[in-house]
C-alpha positions in Angstrom: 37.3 -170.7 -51.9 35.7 -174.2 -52.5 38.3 -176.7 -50.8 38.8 -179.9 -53.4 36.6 -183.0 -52.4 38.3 -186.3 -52.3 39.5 -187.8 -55.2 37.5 -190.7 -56.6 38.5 -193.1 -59.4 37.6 -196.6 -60.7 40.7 -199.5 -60.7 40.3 -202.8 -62.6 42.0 -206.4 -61.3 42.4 -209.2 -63.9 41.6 -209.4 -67.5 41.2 -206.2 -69.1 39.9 -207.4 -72.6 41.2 -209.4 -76.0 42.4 -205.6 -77.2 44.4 -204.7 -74.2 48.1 -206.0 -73.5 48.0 -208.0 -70.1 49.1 -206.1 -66.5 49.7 -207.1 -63.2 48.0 -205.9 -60.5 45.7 -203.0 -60.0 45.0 -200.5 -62.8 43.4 -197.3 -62.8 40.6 -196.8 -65.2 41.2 -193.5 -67.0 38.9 -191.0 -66.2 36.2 -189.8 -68.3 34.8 -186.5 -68.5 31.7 -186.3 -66.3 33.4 -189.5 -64.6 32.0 -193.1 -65.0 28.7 -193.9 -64.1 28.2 -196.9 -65.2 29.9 -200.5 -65.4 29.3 -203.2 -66.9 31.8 -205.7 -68.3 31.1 -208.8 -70.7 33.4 -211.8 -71.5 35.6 -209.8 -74.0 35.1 -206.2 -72.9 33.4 -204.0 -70.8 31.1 -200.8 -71.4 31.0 -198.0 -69.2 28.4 -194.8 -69.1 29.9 -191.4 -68.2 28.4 -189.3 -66.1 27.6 -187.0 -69.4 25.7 -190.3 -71.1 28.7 -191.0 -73.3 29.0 -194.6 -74.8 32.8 -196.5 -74.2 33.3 -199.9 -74.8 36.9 -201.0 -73.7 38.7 -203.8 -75.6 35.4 -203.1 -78.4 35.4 -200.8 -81.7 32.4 -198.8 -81.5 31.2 -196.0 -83.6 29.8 -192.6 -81.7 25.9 -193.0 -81.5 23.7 -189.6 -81.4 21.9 -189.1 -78.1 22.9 -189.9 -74.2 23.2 -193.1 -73.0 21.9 -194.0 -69.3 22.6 -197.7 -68.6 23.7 -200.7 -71.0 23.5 -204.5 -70.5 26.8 -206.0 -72.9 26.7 -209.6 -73.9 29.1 -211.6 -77.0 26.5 -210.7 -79.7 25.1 -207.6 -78.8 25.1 -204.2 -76.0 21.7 -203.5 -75.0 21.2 -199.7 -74.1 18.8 -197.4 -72.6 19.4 -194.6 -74.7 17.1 -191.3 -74.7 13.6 -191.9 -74.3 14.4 -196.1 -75.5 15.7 -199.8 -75.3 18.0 -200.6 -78.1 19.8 -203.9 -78.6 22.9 -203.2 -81.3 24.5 -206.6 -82.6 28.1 -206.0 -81.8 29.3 -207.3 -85.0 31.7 -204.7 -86.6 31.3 -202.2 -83.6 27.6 -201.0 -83.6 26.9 -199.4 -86.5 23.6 -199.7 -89.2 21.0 -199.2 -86.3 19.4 -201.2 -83.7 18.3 -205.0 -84.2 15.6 -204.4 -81.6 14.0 -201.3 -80.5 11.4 -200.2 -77.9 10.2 -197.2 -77.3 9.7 -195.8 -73.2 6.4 -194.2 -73.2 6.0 -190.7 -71.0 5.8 -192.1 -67.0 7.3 -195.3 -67.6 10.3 -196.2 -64.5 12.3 -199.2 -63.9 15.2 -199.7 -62.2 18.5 -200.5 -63.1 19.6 -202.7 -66.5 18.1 -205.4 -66.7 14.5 -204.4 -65.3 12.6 -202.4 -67.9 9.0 -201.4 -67.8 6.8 -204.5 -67.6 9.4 -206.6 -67.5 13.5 -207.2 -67.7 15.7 -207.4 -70.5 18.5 -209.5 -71.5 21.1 -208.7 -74.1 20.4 -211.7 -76.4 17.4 -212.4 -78.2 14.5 -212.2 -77.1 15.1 -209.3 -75.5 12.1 -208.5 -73.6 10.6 -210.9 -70.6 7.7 -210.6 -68.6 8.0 -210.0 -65.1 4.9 -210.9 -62.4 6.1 -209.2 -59.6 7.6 -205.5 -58.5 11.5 -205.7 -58.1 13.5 -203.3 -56.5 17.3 -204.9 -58.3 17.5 -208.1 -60.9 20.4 -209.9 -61.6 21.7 -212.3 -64.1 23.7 -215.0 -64.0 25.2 -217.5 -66.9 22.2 -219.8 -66.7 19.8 -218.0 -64.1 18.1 -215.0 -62.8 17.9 -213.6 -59.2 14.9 -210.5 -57.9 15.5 -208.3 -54.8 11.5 -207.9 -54.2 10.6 -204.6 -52.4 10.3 -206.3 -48.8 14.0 -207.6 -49.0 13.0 -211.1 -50.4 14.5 -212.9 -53.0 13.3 -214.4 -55.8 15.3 -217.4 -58.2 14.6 -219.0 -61.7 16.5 -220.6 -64.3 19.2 -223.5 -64.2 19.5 -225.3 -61.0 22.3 -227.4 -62.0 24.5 -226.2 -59.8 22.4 -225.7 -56.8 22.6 -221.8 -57.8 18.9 -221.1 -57.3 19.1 -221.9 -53.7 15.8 -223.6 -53.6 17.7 -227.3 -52.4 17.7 -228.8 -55.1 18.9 -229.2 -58.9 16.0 -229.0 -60.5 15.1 -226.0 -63.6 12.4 -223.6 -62.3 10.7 -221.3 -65.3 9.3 -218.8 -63.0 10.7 -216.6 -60.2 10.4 -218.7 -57.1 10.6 -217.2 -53.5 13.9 -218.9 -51.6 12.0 -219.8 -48.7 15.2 -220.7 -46.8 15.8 -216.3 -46.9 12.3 -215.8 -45.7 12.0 -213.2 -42.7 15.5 -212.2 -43.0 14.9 -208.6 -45.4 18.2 -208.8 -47.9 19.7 -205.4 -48.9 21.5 -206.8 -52.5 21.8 -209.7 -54.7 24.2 -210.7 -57.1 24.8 -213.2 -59.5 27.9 -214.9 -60.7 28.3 -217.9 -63.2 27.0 -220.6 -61.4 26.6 -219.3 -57.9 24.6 -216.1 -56.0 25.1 -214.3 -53.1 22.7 -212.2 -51.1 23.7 -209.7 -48.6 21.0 -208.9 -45.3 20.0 -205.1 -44.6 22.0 -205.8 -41.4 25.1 -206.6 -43.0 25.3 -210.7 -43.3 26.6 -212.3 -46.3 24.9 -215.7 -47.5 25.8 -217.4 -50.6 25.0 -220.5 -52.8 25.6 -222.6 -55.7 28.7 -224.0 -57.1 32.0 -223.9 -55.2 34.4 -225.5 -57.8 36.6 -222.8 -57.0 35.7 -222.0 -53.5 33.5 -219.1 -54.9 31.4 -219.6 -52.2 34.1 -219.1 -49.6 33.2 -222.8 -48.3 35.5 -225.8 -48.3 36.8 -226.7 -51.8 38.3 -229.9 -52.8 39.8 -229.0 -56.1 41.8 -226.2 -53.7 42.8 -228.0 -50.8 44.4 -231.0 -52.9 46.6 -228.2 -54.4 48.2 -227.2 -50.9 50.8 -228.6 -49.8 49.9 -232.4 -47.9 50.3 -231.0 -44.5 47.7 -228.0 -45.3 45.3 -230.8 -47.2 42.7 -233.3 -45.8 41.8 -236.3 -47.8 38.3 -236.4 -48.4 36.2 -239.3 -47.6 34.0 -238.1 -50.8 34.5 -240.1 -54.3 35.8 -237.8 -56.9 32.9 -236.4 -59.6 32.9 -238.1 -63.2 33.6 -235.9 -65.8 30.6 -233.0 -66.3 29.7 -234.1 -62.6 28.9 -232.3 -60.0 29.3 -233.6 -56.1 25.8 -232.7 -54.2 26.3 -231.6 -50.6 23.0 -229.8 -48.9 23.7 -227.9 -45.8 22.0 -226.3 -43.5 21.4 -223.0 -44.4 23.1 -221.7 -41.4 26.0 -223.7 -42.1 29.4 -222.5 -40.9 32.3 -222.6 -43.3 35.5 -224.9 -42.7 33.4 -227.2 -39.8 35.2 -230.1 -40.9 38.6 -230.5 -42.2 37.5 -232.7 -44.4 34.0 -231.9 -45.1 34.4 -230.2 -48.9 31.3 -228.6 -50.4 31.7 -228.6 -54.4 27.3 -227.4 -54.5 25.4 -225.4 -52.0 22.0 -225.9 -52.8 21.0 -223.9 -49.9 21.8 -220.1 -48.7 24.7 -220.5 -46.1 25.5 -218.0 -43.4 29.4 -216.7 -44.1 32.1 -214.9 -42.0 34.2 -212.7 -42.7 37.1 -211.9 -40.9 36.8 -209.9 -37.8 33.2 -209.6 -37.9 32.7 -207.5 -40.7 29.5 -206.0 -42.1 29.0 -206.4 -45.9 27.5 -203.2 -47.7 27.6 -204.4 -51.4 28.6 -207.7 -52.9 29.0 -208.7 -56.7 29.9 -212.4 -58.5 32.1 -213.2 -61.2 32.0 -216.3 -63.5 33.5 -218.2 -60.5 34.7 -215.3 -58.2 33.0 -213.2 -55.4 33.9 -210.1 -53.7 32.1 -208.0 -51.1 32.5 -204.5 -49.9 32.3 -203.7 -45.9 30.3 -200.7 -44.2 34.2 -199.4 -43.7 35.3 -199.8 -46.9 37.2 -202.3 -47.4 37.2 -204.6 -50.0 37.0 -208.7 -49.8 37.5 -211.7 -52.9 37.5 -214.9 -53.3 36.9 -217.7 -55.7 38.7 -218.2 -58.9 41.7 -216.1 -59.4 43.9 -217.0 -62.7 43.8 -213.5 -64.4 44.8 -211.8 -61.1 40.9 -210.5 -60.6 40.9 -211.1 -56.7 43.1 -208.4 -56.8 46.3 -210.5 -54.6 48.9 -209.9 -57.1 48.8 -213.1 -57.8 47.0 -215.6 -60.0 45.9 -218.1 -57.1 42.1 -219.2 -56.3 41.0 -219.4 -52.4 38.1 -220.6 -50.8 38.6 -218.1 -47.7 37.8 -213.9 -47.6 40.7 -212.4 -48.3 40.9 -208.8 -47.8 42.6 -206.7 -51.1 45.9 -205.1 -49.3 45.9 -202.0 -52.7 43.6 -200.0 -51.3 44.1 -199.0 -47.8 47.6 -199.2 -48.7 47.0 -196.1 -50.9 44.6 -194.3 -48.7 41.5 -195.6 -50.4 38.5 -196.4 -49.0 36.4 -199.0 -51.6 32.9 -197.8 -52.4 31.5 -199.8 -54.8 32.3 -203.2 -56.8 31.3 -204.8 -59.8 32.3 -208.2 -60.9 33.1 -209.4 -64.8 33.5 -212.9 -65.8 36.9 -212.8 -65.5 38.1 -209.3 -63.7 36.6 -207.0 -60.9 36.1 -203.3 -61.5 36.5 -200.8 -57.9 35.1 -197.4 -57.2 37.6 -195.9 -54.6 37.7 -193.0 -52.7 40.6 -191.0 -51.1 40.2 -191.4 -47.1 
């Protein structure tokens, strides 16, 4: 007799999509035969792959589509899939239906990684769909405005907006081609992830770095906006002036930068990689980025967020933002050991595992 494995399930913090009544705190993702495979939320909804290539799009009307599906890419106007033996972008209009808007076809021997990289290139799920890529790349990652690589040798590679500092290059300039960040040179990273306006990288050895935009301590660094909400005797006044509307305030640190230094020393953009702790030492094993939230997995399975929290997605049972690690109480209070994490805009999806 085979003795039962342990039981493994995917849970959901935050906003679960304009089609699904509001909860509080955790919720378990119902299973679907073969399991889940894939996830990938959008804005509005979120699309997962079963392990038996079926299509569901939660909080989305969608009409059954012939063949297995192996990854998708979702965006506001359309779901990009890899479907059978291609690419299709569907306009998600009145639940994909009428065929593909774009199509191309994966020739015998042709590999790429995981959505968005696609042979010869990457893929985004707004036209036009297909970019050209110049170097190899083991992950790629998309963010609201830019693009991060995970080269084979652990390096990483930015382009895009630099508005917020979220390229990581030290400054706020645009840069229209992937650019190595130099300041992550000789350190081999393991993963990458983007969120909104920020990134965060995690080292093969465990080390978490991040960078970009902190408005709401997403970068678990010092953050104004949060520390004028504690109480006065919690807050610092900050010697800063306060941004103009649409601003930004520009602080460059060194990449090695500890968090919380100063009291009073707030960090609204990182245009640099900074070195972070999180509590008791931990080693980071996966990491993924909201539209202003981050959380991280540990080597021992448990699961850390920060950043913006207002739906409930840092998973606190509450709706409050922090600028600190804090680690998600659920799980090991249930026996569950975190496996994997993926960030939406405004939730975050769990892969957990009985201990």
């Amino acid at each position: 007799m085979v003795e039962p494995g342990p039981q493994r399930g995917w849970f959901v913090f935050g906003f679960r999509g304009v089609a699904e009544p509001p909860a509080a705190g955790a919720q378990r993702v119902e299973p679907e035969p073969g399991g889940i495979r894939v996830v990938r939320p959008a804005w509005s909804y979120t699309g997962l792959v079963t392990g038996r290539g079926r299509l569901v799009l939660r909080g989305l009307l969608a009409g059954p589509l012939p063949g297995r599906c192996r990854d998708l890419l979702p965006s506001e106007s359309h779901v990009l899939l890899r479907r059978g033996a291609a690419l299709e972008a569907w306009a998600r209009g009145a639940g994909l239906c009428g065929g593909p808007a774009w199509r191309r076809r994966l020739h015998p021997g042709e590999t790429a990684g995981p959505l968005p990289l696609a042979p010869g290139g990457y893929v985004t799920p707004r036209p036009p769909f297909l970019h050209p890529l110049p170097l190899p790349a083991r992950k790629l990652v998309l963010g609201h405005e830019h693009a991060a690589l995970l080269g084979p040798a652990g390096t990483v590679y930015t382009w895009g907006s630099s508005r917020h500092g979220q390229l990581g290059h030290g400054g706020l300039e645009p840069v229209s081609e992937p650019r190595l960040v130099e300041a992550l040179h000789g350190v081999p990273m393991g993963d990458v992830a983007a969120g909104g306006w920020h990134s965060v990288s995690v080292s093969e050895g465990g080390d978490l770095y991040a960078w970009g935009w902190n408005e709401s301590g997403q970068l678990a660094l010092p953050c104004k906006a949060l520390a004028e909400k504690r109480p006065p005797a919690a807050a610092s006044v900050s010697q800063h002036e306060e941004p103009g509307a649409g601003e930004a305030e520009l602080k460059l640190v060194s990449p090695k930068a500890a968090p919380g230094a100063e009291a009073g020393d707030f960090i609204s953009i990182q245009a640099f990689p900074a070195l972070l702790d999180l509590p008791e030492g931990s080693e980071v094993s996966k990491v993924s980025c909201g539209s202003r939230h981050t959380a991280a997995v540990t080597r021992t399975g448990e699961l850390y967020t920060w950043g913006w929290g207002k739906y409930g997605q840092l998973g606190h049972s509450d709706t409050a933002s922090s600028d600190q690690p804090r680690q998600v109480g659920y799980f090991p209070a249930n026996g569950l050991s975190v496996e994997d994490v993926v960030c939406g805009p405004w939730n975050t999806y769990i892969c957990a595992v009985e201990k």
